[in-house]
N, C-alpha and C positions, 0 to 999 in steps of 0.2 A: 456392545459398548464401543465407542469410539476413542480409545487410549492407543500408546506407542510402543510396539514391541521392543525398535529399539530408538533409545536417545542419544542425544548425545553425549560423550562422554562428559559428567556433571565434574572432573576434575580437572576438563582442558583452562587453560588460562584465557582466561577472557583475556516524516520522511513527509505535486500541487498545480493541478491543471485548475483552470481558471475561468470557466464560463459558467455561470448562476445569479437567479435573482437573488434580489437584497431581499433579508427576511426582515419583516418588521416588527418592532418591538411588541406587539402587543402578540402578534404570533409568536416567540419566544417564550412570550409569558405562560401561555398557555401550553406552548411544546415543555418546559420545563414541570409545568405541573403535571401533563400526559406522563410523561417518563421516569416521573417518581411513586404518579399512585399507579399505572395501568401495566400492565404487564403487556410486552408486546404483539403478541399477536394480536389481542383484544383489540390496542390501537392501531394495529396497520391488518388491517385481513390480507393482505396481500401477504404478509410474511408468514400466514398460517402453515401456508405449505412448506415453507422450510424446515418445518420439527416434523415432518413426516419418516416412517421409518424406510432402510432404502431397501428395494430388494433384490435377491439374486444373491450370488457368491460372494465370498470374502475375500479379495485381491490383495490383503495387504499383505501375507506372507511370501507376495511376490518377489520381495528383496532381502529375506531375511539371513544371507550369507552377506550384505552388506552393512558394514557401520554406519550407522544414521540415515541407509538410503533407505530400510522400510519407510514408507509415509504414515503410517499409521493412517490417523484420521485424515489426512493429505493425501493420502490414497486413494483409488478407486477402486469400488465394489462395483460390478457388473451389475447389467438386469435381463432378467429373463421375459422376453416378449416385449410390447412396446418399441421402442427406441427412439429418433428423430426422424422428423420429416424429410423422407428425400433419402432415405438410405438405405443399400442394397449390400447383403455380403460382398466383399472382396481381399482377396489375399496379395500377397505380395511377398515374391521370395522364392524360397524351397531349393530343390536340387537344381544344379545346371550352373553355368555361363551367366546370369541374368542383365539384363543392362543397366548401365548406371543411372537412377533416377534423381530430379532435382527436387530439392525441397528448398522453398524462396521464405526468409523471414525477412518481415518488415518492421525496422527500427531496431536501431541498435545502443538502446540502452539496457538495463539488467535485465530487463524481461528478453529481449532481443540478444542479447550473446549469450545470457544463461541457457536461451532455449536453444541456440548452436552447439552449446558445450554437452546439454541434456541429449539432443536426437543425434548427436555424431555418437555419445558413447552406447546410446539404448541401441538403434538401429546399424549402426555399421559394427559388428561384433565379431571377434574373432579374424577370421582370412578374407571373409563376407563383407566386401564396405561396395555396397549399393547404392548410396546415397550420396548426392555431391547437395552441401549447404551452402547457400548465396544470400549473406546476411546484406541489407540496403537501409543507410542512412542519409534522406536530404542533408546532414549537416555535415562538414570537414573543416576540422580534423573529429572526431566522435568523441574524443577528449576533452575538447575546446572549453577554456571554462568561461560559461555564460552567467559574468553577473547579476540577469534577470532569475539565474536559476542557480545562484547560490547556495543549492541547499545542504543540510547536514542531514544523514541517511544516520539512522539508528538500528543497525542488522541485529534483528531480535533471535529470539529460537528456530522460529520456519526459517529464516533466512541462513541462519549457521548450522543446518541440517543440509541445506543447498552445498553449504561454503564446505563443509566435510565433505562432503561426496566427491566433489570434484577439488578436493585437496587444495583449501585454497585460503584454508584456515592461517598458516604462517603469514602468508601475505597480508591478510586481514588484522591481524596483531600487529605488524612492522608498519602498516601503514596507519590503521584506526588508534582512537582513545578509548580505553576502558570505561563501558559506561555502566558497569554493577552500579556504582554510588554516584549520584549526581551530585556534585560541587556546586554549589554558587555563592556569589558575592555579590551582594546587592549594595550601589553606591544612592546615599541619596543629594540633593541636589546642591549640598555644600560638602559632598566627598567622604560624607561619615558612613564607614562599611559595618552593613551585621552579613551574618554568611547562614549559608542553609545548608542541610547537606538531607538526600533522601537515595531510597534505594525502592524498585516494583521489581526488581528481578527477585525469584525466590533462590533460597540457599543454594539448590539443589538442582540448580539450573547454570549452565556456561555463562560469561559474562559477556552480555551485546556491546558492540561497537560502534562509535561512531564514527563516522566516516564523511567527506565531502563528496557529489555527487560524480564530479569529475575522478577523482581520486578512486572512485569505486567502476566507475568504467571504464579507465584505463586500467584498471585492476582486471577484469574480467575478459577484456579485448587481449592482456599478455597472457592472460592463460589460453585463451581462443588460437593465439599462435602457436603457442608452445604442447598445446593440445597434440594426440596422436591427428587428428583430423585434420589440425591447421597444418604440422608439418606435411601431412601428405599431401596436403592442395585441396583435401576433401570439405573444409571450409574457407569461404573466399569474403571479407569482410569489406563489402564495397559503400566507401563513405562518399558524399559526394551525388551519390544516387539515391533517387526516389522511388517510391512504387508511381508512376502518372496511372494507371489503370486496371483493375482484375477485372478480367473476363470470361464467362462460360461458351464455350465452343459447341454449338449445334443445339439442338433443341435440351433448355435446361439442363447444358452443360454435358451432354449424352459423346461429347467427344473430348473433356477436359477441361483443364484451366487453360486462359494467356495472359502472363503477365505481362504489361510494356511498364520499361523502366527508364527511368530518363537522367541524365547528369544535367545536375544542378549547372554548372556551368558553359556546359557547349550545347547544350540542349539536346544531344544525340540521345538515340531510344535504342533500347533493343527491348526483345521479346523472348519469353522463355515459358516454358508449356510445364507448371510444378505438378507433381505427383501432391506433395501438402504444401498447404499455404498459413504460414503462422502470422497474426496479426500482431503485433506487438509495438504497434507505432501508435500509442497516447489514445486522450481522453478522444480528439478530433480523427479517428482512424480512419484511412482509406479501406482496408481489410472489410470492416463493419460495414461500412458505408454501402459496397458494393453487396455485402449479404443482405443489408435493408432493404436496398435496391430490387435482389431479386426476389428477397420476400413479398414483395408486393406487385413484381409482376406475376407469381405462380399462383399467387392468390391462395383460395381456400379459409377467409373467413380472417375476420380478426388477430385473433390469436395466434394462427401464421403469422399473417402479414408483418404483425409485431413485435416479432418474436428476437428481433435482432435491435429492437430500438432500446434506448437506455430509459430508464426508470428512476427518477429523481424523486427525494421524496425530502422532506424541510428536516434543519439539524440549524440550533443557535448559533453553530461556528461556521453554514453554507454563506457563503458572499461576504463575509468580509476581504478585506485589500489587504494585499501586503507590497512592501518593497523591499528590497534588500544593498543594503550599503555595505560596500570593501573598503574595510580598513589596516593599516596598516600591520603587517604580522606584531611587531614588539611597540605599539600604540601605549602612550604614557597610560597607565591607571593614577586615579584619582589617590593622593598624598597618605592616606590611610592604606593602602591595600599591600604597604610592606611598611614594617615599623622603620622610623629613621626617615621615610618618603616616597615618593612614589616608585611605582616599580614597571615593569612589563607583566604583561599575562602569561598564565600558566598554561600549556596545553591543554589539560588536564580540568582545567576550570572554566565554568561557564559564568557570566559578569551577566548583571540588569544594571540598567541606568535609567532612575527613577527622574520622570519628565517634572518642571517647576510647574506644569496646568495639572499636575496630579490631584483631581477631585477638586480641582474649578473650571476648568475649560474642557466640556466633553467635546468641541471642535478641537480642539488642540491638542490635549488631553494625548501621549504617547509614551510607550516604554521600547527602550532598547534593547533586545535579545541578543546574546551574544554567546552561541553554542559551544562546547570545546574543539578541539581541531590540534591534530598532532603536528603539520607542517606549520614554521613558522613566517613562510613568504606572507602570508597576509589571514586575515580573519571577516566573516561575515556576520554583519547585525543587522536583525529585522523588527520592522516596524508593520506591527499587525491589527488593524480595529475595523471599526465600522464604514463603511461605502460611503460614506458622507462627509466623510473628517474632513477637515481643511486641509491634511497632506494632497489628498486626491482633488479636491472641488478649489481650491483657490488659486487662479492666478497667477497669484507673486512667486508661489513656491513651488512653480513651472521654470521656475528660473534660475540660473547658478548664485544671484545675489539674495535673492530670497531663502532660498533653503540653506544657505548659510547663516545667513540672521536666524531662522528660524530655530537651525539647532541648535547655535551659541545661547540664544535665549533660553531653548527648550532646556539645553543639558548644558550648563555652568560646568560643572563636574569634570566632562571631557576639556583636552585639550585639541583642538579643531583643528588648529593649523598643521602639528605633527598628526596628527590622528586620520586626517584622511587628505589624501589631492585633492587640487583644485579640478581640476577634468572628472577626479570619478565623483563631485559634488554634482557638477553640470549634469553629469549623465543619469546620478542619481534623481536629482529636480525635473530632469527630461524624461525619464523612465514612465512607460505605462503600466501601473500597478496590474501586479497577479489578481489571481480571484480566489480563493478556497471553492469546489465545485459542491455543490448541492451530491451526499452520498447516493450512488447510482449504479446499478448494474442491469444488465440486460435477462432478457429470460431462455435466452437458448446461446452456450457458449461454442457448437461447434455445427458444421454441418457433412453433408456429405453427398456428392453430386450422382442422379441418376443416368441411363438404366443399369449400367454395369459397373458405377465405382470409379469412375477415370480418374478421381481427386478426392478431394478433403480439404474443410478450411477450418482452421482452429483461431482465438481468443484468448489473449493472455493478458495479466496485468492491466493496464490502465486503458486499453482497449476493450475488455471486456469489464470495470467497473472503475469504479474515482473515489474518492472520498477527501474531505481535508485532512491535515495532516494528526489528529487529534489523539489518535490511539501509536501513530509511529507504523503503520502497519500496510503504509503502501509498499514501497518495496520488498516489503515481507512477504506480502500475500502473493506479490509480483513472481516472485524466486517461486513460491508453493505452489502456484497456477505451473510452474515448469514444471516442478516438481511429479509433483501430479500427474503433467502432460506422461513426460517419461514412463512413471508406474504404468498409466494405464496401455501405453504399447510394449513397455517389457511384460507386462500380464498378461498382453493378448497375444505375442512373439511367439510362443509354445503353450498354447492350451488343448492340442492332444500330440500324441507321441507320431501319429501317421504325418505332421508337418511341422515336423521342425523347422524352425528357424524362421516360421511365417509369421507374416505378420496381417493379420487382421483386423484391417482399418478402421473399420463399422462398428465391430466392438468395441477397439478401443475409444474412439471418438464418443461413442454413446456413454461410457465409464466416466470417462471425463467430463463429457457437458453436463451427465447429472450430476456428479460430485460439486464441478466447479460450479455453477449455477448454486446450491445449495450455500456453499460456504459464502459466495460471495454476496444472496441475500441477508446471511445471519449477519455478515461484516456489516452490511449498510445497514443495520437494526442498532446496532452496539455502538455505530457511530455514533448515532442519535442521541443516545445515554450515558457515553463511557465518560469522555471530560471532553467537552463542546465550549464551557466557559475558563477555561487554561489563559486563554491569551488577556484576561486583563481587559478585557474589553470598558473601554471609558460608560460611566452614567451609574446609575442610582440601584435600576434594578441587574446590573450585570452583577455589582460589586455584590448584593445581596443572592443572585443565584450561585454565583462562587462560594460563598461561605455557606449557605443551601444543600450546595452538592458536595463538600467537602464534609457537612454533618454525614450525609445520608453516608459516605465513605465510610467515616469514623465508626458509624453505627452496624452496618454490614459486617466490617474487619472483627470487630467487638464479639458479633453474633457468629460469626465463623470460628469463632475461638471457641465456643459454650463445647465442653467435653459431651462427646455422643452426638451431638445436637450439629456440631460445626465441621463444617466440609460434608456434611451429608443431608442435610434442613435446611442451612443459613451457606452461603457463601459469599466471599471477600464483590466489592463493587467490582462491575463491568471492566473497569479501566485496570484496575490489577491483575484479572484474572487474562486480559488481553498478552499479557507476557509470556503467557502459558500455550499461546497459539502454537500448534505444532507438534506439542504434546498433547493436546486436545483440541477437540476442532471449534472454530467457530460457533457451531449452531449447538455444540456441546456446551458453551460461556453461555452463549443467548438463554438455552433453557436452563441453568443453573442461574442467571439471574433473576430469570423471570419465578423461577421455584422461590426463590428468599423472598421475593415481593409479594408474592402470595401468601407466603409464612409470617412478612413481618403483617400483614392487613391481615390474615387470621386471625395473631395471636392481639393486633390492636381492638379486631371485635368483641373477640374472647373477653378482652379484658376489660373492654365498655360495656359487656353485656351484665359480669358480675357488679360491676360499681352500680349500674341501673336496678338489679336488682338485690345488692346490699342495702343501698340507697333506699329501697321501695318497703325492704322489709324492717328499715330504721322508722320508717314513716307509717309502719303497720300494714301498707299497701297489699 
């Protein structure tokens, strides 16, 4: 089974890369109907192999003297025989002197400083610190907050299993918002508020946090310093710098990696020769790029060659646009939203502001999102629909006087003038909309260079898979790809007693690429079905698949409740059960949804069979 030895503690006190085609409506229609009546493997054969069972040992008791650091199903289980292409025993370590080896991560957002924080504590242990980390980000300062990527990060369960381990939970409370209960305040277009409030966390779970994306990387870049590794110099956080190239030295790499790295600014390069190389620089990674690269010069058929390319596959939420507008931290709310008049916003509370083209202009047609946020300098709201809206395709509202008309028009409600700058209008009307990316992941997350093992290249996070934002579960999974990474080399650190302290690459790389490979298929399956019609998408049949997928909700939750019957037959929709990540693994939701889909189309046969022939023997039939 794949459950958690240990969780977290259930009484501590309590996410958008953008290249994909447009899906077109009538494919929607049909993707909606696949993912209500078909169970998924049926519909995607490619995800058959994901509910496969895994084989070899059970690695998850690797951490079991740590709180929350067992992975459970986050974990890696070893295989006996098989492994990846390309890979040769190799140890590293043991008794002696050894020299200090480099290991180079690329990109330093969560996936990229968690994985600094994760290999500094797995690998340099004890007296033993062998390892110098060399974190590299084109962008400076790593903090920078970029409007285009204003996002609010929602750290679920995988992600505050992360956030315990490397003690980082108080920080996460002092900076995030409580997101147990989701607040909202919906104004409509003459200011009159109803309010909503919901919760998908279960009791018995911590409370997730939300968090701004800057706010959370600078969160994790002070722990990076203040780390045993950052004080010693053993991690070096170089912002400003790029990966410009990875290369293999000698024949298929038979003498190691070279990195050249370049600053953004002066353009100076150096070079550096990594023992491992961790990708964790986005959906566009150079990391991949270069294993695609060599997949297909070593050849060996298809399947190779392919092995590192991403795999996309259609979700009703892939290709839509978004943009993101700053507005003012204490922005008037509309005259209702405090008795007596208007008021400022609550950290604490998330605001919709219902567009006047609501269900008559599907060109125009937009709603405001406006997530909660504890700092009060400012607040971001997004505007999310279809590739074709007028935001994106018209002209005028390319322009700083146009998208001011446009909002004044759209949203009466707001007050425009106090509520946002003239500059971030401009910027906003100038902005090139994001993309939500078609859910995607690759089929081989790590590799490993021959004849003798000189290196290692690993895949994390949004370089080894994407999705839109639809389950909250990007940076989640982002943190659990670390997660993970770590188990599978503290697991293979001492697996006999003649080599302590070794560390065995090949194994663990292989623990990993199968684990992470699996979960990150199950993820791109549940994308598909979990809630893909959230965002309110303008038109006729969107507004009808929303209310669609919200029955099938209602009806699941219902049938998860039936005593005997419920949490073992029937269980709760996709997108609830997606909370529980962490606690249970991905391809463990995939097949419990796919089991109640089966069950609810059994017991609908069942139950058409007997009316056919009650029916038949009413009729004497």
């Amino acid at each position: 089974r794949d459950r958690l030895p240990r969780a977290v503690d259930a009484s501590s006190p309590g996410s958008h890369k953008m290249s994909s085609p447009t899906p077109s409506r009538r494919a929607t229609l049909l993707m909606f109907a696949l993912t209500v009546l078909v169970p998924a493997h049926a519909f995607l054969p490619f995800y058959a192999a994901t509910l496969h069972s895994h084989r070899g040992a059970d690695l998850r008791a690797a951490r079991s003297g740590v709180t929350c650091g067992n992975r459970g199903p986050m974990g890696p289980r070893g295989l006996r025989g098989g492994g990846l292409p390309g890979m040769m025993a190799m140890t590293v370590g043991g008794g002696g002197q050894a020299p200090m080896r480099d290991i180079l991560v690329a990109g330093a957002g969560p996936a990229g400083l968690g994985s600094a924080l994760e290999l500094d504590k797995v690998l340099n242990t004890g007296d033993q610190a062998r390892f110098r980390i060399t974190v590299v980000d084109p962008v400076s300062p790593i903090t920078a907050f970029d409007p285009a990527k204003g996002f609010m990060y929602l750290i679920r369960l995988a992600g505050l299993m992360f956030m315990q381990r490397h003690t980082l939970m108080q920080s996460l409370e002092d900076q995030g918002v409580d997101g147990r209960v989701v607040k909202q305040e919906i104004f409509d277009t003459e200011g009159k508020l109803s309010k909503k409030s919901f919760s998908m966390t279960p009791d018995a779970q911590p409370s997730p946090y939300w968090i701004t994306r800057e706010d959370f990387i600078a969160l994790l870049e002070k722990q990076v310093k203040l780390s045993p590794g950052g004080v010693a110099g053993r991690i070096v956080i170089r912002d400003g710098w790029g990966l410009k190239s990875l290369d293999r030295i000698g024949d298929k790499g038979a003498g190691g990696l070279t990195a050249t790295l370049r600053e953004e600014a002066s353009g100076k390069e150096e070079t550096l020769e990594p023992f491992l190389v961790v990708g964790a620089d986005g959906l566009r990674s150079k990391v991949r790029a270069s294993l695609v690269e060599w997949a297909k010069q070593d050849g060996g058929g298809a399947e190779l060659e392919q092995r590192f390319d991403m795999l996309p596959v259609k979700s009703p939420a892939a290709g839509l646009k978004y943009k993101v507008l700053s507005l003012a931290g204490d922005f008037p709310l509309p005259a209702e939203a405090v008795i007596g008049g208007g008021g400022t916003p609550e950290a604490e509370m998330a605001y919709v502001m219902v567009s006047t083209y609501a269900g008559k202009d599907v060109r125009k047609e937009t709603r405001l999102g406006i997530l909660p946020r504890k700092s009060k300098d400012r607040r971001t709201a997004n505007i999310i629909t279809w590739p074709d809206h007028a935001l994106f395709s018209d002209p005028e509202l390319a322009t700083e006087q146009g998208m001011r008309a446009f909002l004044r028009e759209s949203y009466p409600q707001m007050d425009w003038d106090k509520a946002v700058k003239p500059e971030e209008i401009k910027r906003f009307a100038e902005a090139t909309p994001g993309r939500f990316p078609d859910p995607q992941t690759t089929k081989g997350a790590a590799t490993f260079l021959l004849p003798e093992g000189k290196a290692g290249v690993v895949l994390v996070g949004d370089a080894l898979h994407a999705y839109p934002p639809d389950l909250g579960q990007g940076v989640n999974h982002a943190l659990a790809d670390v997660s993970l990474l770590g188990a599978s080399l503290e697991a293979h650190n001492s697996l006999a007693a003649e080599r302590p302290g070794e560390v065995t690459l090949h194994e663990a790389l292989r623990a990993y690429d199968e684990e992470a490979c699996g979960e990150a298929k199950a993820l791109v399956r549940l994308m598909q079905i979990g809630a893909p019609w959230q965002y309110s998408q303008p038109g006729a049949w969107p507004w009808l698949a929303k209310r669609l997928h919200l029955v099938n909700q209602i009806l699941r939750l219902v049938l998860s409740k039936i005593p005997l019957l419920g949490n073992r037959v029937f269980y709760p929709q996709a997108a609830m059960m997606s909370g529980s990540a962490g606690e249970i693994s991905y391809r463990t939701i995939l097949k419990r949804a796919n089991q109640t889909t089966y069950a609810i189309l059994g017991g609908c046969i069942a139950v058409a069979a007997a009316l056919l022939r009650a029916s038949g023997m009413a009729f004497g039939v």
